[in-house]
N, C-alpha and C positions, 0 to 999 in steps of 0.2 A: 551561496553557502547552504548547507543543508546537517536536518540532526533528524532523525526518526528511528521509528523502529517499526516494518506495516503489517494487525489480522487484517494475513494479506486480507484478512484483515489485514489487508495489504497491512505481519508483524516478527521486528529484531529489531532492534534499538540502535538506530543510525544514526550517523550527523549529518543529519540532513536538516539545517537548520529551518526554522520558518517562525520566526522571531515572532510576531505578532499574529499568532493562530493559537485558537483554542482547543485545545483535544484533551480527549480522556486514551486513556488504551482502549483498543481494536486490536485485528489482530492480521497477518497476512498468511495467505498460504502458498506454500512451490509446490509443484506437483511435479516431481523429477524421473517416478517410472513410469514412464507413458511409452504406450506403444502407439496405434491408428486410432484415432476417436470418430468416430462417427463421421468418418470420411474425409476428415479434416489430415493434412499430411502434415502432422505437426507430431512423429514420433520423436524420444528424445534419447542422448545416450542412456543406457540403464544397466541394471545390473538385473539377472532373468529372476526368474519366481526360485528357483531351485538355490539362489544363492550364488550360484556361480557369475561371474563375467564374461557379458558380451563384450566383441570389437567395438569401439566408437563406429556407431551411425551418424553420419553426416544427414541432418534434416533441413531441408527450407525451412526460411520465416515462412509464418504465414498468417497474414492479416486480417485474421477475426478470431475469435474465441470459440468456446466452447464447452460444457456443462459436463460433469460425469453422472450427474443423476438430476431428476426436478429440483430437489431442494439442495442440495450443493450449487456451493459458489464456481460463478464463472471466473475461467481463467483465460487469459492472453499467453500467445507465444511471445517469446522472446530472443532472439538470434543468440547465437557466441559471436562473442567480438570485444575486443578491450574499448578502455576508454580512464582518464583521469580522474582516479579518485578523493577527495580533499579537496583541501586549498591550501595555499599558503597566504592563510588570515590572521587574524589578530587575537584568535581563539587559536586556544593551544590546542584542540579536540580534532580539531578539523587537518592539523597539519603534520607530515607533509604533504602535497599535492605530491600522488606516486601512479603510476601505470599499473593497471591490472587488466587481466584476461582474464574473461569467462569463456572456459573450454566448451560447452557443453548446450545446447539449445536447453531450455525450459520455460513451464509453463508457472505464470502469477497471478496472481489474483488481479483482476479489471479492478474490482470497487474494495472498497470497504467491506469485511463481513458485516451482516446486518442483526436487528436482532430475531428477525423472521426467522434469520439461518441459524444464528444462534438457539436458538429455542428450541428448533428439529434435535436437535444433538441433546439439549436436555429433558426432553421426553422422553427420547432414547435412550437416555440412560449413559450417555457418553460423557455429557456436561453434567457437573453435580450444582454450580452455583449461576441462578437467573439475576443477573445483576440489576443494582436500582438507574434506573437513568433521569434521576436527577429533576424529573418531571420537565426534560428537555424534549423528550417523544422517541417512541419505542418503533414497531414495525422495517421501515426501510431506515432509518436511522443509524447509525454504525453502533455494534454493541460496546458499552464501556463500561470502567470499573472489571476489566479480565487481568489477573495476575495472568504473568510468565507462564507457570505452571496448567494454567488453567486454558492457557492457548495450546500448549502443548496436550494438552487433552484433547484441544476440539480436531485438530489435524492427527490425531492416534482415533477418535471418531471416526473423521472423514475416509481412512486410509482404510479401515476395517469395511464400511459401508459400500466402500465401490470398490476394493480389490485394487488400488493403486497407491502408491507411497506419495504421500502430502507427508510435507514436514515447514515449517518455518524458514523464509530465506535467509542466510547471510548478510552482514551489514554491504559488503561490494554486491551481491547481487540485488538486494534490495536499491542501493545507491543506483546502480546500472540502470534498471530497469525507468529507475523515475526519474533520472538525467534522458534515457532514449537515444542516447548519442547528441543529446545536443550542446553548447558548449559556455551556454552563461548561465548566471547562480542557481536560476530556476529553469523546470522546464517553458517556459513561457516565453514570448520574446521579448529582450531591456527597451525600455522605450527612453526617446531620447527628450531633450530636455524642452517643454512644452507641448509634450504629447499627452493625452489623457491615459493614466494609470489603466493598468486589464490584467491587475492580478484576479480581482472580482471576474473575471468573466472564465478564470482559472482555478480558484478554490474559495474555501469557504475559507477566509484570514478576516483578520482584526480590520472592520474596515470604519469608515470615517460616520456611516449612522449607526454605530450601534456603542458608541465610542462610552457613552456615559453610561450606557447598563453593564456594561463588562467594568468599567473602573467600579462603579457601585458593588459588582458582586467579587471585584477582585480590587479591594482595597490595596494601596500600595506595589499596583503594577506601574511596569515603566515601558513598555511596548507600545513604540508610537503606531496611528495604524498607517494601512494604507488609504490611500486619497481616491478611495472609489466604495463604492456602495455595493452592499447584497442588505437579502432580506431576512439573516441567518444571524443573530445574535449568538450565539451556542452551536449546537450541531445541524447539520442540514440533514435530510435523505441523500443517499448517494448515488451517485452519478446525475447529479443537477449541473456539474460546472465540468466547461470542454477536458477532455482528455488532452493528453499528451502524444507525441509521435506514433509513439507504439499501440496508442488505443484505450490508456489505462488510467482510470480516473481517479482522482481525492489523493494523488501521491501526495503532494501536501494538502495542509492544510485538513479541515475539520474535527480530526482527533490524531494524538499520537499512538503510533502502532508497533505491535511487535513484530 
C-alpha cells in the first residue's frame, strides 16, 4: 500500500502509504522537456521551445542519471510502460486497484531535494521561504516545512535556470516510478514468515530503536514499527538507504513529498 506526494523532492501527494515513517514535506521534480543531456540517450517526448508539437520520440531506458547544472538535482530516467495502480485495501484512498499507462519516457528526481539544493534557489531569489528543520539537520537532509505552493516555486526556479521544463509529478507517475514495476506493497521484497525484516536496509521508517523518542515527541501515535533497526530517529541525509529497481532513492520513507 502506498500514500505520498515526492520534492522529487521526489513531490504530489500520493497513496502511497508508509504507515510508520516520519516525514515532513520535500518536494519531487519531473523533468519532461529533455532533449540529449550530456550524452546520456535519455531524450523524452516534448513539446519544442517555440510551443508547438513534436511527433512522440521513442527513447530507451537508461540506467544512470544525470544533473542539468552543479547545483540541481539529479534525476533518473524512467521508461513508459503501465503498471497497477492502488489496491483493493481496506482504505478507501487507495481503491480501486486500476491499470494505467505512462505514454511518455521521463526523467525524476533520484533522492529527496535537499536543503543544500534548496537554498541555491533561495539566494536566487527563486525560493522566498528557508524553512526551520526542526533542529533535525540541515545540509544533505531533505528540505521540510515546503507548502505546495512553495514546491511549485522551486521547480518554476529550476525550469528558468537550465532552460528545461521541471514541473511536479503526477500521483500515477510518482506512484509508477516508486513501484518500478515491481508487484508487492513496497518497492522492496516481502519477506516470509521468519526471515529477518530489511525494510531498514530500504528506508528511513519507524523502526524498533527509535521507538520511545518518536512515541515521546509524538504522543498519542499508533504506528507500530518495523522489527529492524536504522540510526535515524527523524530524517536521515539522502540516499543513505538502497534504491529501488530503477535506481531511485528515499521513495519512501524519511519525509512526505509533493
Amino acid at each position: 500500500m502506498m500514500v505520498k506526494a515526492k520534492i522529487i523532492y521526489n513531490i504530489v501527494f500520493l497513496k502511497l502509504s508508509r504507515a510508520v515513517m516520519i516525514k515532513r514535506f520535500s518536494f519531487g521534480i519531473i523533468f519532461v522537456s529533455l532533449v540529449l543531456a550530456g550524452g546520456c540517450a535519455s531524450a523524452f517526448e516534448l513539446d519544442s521551445a517555440s510551443g508547438g508539437k513534436k511527433p512522440p520520440v521513442k527513447v530507451p531506458y537508461v540506467p544512470h542519471g544525470f544533473k542539468d547544472c552543479g547545483q540541481c538535482p539529479a534525476v533518473m530516467v524512467a521508461p513508459a510502460g503501465s503498471f497497477i495502480m492502488g489496491a483493493n485495501s481496506r482504505f478507501k484512498y487507495e481503491r480501486p486497484a486500476h491499470k494505467v499507462t505512462i505514454r511518455r519516457t521521463f526523467a525524476i528526481g533520484k533522492r529527496e531535494v535537499t536543503f543544500n539544493e534548496w537554498e541555491v534557489c533561495v539566494k536566487e531569489g527563486g525560493c522566498g521561504n528557508n524553512p526551520d528543520d526542526h533542529k533535525w539537520g540541515r545540509g544533505e537532509r531533505p528540505v521540510v516545512n515546503i507548502k505546495f505552493e512553495e514546491a511549485k516555486d522551486y521547480v518554476r526556479w529550476l525550469s528558468k535556470k537550465t532552460g528545461r521544463k521541471y514541473r511536479l509529478p503526477t500521483e500515477a507517475e510518482w506512484e509508477y516510478a516508486a513501484r518500478a514495476m515491481t508487484k508487492s506493497p513496497r518497492y522492496w521484497p516481502e519477506r516470509s514468515e521468519g526471515e529477518q525484516e530489511i525494510a531498514c536496509k530500504y528506508a528511513n521508517v519507524f523502526d524498533t530503536k527509535n521507538v520511545e523518542q518518536i512515541r515521546s515527541s509524538y504522543p498519542g501515535a499508533t504506528w507500530e514499527p518495523f522489527k529492524c533497526e536504522d540510526e535515524f530517529p527523524f530524517t536521515a541525509p539522502v540516499g543513505q538507504f538502497q534504491a529501488n529497481d530503477w535506481k531511485l532513492q528515499d521513495m519512501l520513507g524519511n519525509v512526505w513529498e509533493w
